[in-house]
TIKOLFI-61966 format. One line per field, with one value per residue: residue number from 1; residue in three letters; x negated, y negated, z negated of N, C-alpha, C in turn. Coordinates in steps of 0.02 Angstrom, whole numbers, plus 50000, padded with zeros to 5 digits. Example, Ala and Ser with C-alpha at 12.3 -4.5 7.8 and 13.67 -1.06 7.14 Angstrom:
! residues 2
rovex = c(1,2)
nupa = c(Ala,Ser)
nu = c(49340,49358)
nv = c(50284,50112)
nw = c(49610,49646)
cau = c(49385,49316)
cav = c(50225,50053)
caw = c(49610,49643)
cu = c(49340,49355)
cv = c(50165,49998)
cw = c(49610,49606)
END
This chain:
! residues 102
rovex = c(1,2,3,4,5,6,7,8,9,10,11,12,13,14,15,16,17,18,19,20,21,22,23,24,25,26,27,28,29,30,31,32,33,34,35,36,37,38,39,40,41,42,43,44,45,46,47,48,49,50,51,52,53,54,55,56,57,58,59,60,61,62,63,64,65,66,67,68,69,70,71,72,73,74,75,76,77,78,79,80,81,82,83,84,85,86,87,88,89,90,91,92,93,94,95,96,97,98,99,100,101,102)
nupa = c(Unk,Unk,Unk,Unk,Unk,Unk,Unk,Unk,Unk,Unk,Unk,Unk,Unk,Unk,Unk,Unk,Unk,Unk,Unk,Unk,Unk,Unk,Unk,Unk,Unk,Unk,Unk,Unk,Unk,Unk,Unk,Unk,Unk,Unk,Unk,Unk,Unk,Unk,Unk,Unk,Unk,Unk,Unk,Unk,Unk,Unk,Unk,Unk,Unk,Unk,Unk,Unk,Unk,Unk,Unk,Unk,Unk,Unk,Unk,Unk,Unk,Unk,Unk,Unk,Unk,Unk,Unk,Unk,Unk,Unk,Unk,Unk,Unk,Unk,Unk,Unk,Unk,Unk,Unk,Unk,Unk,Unk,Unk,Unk,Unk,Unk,Unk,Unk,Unk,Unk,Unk,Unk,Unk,Unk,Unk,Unk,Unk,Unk,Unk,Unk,Unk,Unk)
nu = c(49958,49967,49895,50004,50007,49948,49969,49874,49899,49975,49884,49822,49858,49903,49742,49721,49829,49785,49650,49694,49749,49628,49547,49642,49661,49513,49506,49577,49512,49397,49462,49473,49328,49284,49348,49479,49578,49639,49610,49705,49809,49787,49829,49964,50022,50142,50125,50104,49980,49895,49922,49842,49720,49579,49544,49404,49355,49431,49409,49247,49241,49246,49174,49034,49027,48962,48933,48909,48961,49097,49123,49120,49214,49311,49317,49345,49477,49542,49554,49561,49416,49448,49583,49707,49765,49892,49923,49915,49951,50065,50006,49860,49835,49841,49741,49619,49660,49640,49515,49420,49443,49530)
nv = c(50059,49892,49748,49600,49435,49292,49117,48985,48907,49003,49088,49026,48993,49119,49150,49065,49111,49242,49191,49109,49227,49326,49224,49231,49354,49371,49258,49322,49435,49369,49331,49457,49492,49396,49424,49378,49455,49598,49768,49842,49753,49715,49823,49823,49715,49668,49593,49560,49512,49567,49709,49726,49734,49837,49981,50024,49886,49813,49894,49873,49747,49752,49723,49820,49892,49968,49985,50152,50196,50165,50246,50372,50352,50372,50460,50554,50541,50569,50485,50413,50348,50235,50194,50075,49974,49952,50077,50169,50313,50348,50436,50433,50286,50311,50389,50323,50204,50262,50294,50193,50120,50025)
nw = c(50000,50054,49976,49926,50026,49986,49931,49943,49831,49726,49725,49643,49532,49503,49459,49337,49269,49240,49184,49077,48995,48972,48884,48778,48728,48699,48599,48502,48456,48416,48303,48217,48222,48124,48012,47997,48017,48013,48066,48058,48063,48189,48254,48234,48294,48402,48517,48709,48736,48655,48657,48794,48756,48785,48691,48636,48647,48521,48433,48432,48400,48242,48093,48074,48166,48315,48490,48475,48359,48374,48499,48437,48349,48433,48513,48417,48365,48455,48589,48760,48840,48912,48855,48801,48651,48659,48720,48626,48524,48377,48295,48327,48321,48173,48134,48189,48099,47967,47989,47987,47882,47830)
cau = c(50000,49937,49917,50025,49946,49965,49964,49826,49939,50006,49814,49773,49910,49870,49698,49735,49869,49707,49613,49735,49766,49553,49539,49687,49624,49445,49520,49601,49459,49343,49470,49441,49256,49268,49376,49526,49624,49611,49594,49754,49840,49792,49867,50038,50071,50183,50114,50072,49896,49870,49916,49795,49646,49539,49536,49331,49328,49458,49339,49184,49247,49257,49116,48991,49048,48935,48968,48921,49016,49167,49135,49116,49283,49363,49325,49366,49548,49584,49578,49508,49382,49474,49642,49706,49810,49960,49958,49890,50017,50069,49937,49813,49812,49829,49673,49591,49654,49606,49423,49400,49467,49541)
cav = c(50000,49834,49689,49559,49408,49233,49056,48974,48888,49065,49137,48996,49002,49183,49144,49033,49155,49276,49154,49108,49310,49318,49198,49221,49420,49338,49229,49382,49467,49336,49343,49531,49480,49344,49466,49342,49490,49687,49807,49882,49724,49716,49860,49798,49653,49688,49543,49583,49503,49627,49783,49737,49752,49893,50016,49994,49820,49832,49947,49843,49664,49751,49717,49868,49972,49975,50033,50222,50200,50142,50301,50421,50347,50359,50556,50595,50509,50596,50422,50420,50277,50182,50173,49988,49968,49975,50154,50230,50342,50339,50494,50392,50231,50328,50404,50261,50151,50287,50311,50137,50121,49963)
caw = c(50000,50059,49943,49957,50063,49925,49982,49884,49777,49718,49713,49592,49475,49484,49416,49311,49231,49216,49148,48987,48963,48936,48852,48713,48684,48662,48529,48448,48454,48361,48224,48192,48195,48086,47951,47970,48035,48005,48128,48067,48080,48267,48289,48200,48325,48462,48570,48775,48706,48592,48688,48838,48726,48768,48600,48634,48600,48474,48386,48432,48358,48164,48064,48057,48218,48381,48528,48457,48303,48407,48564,48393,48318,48498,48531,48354,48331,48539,48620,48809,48837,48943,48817,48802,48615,48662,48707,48566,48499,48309,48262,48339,48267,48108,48142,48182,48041,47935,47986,47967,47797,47848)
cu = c(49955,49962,49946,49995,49997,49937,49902,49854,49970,49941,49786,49793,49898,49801,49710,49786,49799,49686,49634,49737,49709,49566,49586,49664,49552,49456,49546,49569,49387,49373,49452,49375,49250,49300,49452,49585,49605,49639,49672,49818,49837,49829,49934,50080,50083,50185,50079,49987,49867,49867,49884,49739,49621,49531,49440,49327,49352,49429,49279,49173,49251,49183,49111,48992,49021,48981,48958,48941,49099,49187,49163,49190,49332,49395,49355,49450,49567,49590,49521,49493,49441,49558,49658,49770,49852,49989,49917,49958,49995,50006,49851,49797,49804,49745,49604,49575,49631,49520,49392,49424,49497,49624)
cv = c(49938,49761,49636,49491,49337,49205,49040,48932,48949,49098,49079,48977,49078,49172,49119,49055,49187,49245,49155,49174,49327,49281,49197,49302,49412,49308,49268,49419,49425,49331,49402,49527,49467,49394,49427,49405,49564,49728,49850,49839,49695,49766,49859,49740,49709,49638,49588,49560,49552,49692,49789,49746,49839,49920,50001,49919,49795,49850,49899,49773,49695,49757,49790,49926,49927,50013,50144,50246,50212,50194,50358,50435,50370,50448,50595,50584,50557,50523,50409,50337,50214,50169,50110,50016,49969,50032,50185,50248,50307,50388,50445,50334,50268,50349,50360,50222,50192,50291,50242,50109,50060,49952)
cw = c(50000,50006,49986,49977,50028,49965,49917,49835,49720,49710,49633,49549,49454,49424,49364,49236,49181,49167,49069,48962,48932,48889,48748,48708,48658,48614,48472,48440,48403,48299,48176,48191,48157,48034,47938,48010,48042,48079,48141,48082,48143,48285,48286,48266,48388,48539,48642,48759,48671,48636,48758,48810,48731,48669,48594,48603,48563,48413,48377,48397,48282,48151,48066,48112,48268,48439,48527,48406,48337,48463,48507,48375,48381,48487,48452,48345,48429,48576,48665,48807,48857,48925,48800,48714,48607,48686,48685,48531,48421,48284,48283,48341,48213,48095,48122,48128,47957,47920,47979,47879,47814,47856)
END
């Protein structure tokens, strides 16, 4: 199926969309750095921001987890790399918010 062919007014509202969607999971992501928000209360919101976040960098913004802390936690809780937050089942957040103590 061929993409559909945008006027550049329509390609740059597109971006532009993009753009804000980065940018507001990067900001929700420096809060779970910073500790102003737990890992389990990322997984609580029900925002479209929230459930595009890769479970990797999910994992990777909490204090003390790398990226082989965060592959370790992945394969252990059943959650393939490339899982975004909003479809992690219930067993697997639990998992998760378990092995993090958090």
């Amino acid at each position: 199926m061929a993409l559909p062919t945008l006027t550049p007014e329509q390609r740059k509202a597109a971006l532009e969309k993009a753009a804000e969607a980065r940018a507001a999971r990067t900001a929700l992501l420096a809060k779970v750095k910073a500790g102003e928000l737990s890992f389990a209360q990322l997984l609580e919101r029900d925002d479209d921001i929230a459930k595009k976040i890769k479970v990797s960098q999910a994992l990777r913004a909490v204090k003390g987890v790398g990226p082989a802390k965060a592959t370790a936690l992945m394969e252990e809780a059943g959650v393939d790399e490339k899982r975004r937050l909003g479809g992690l089942g219930a067993q697997q957040r639990k998992k998760l918010v378990d092995a993090l103590g958090s």
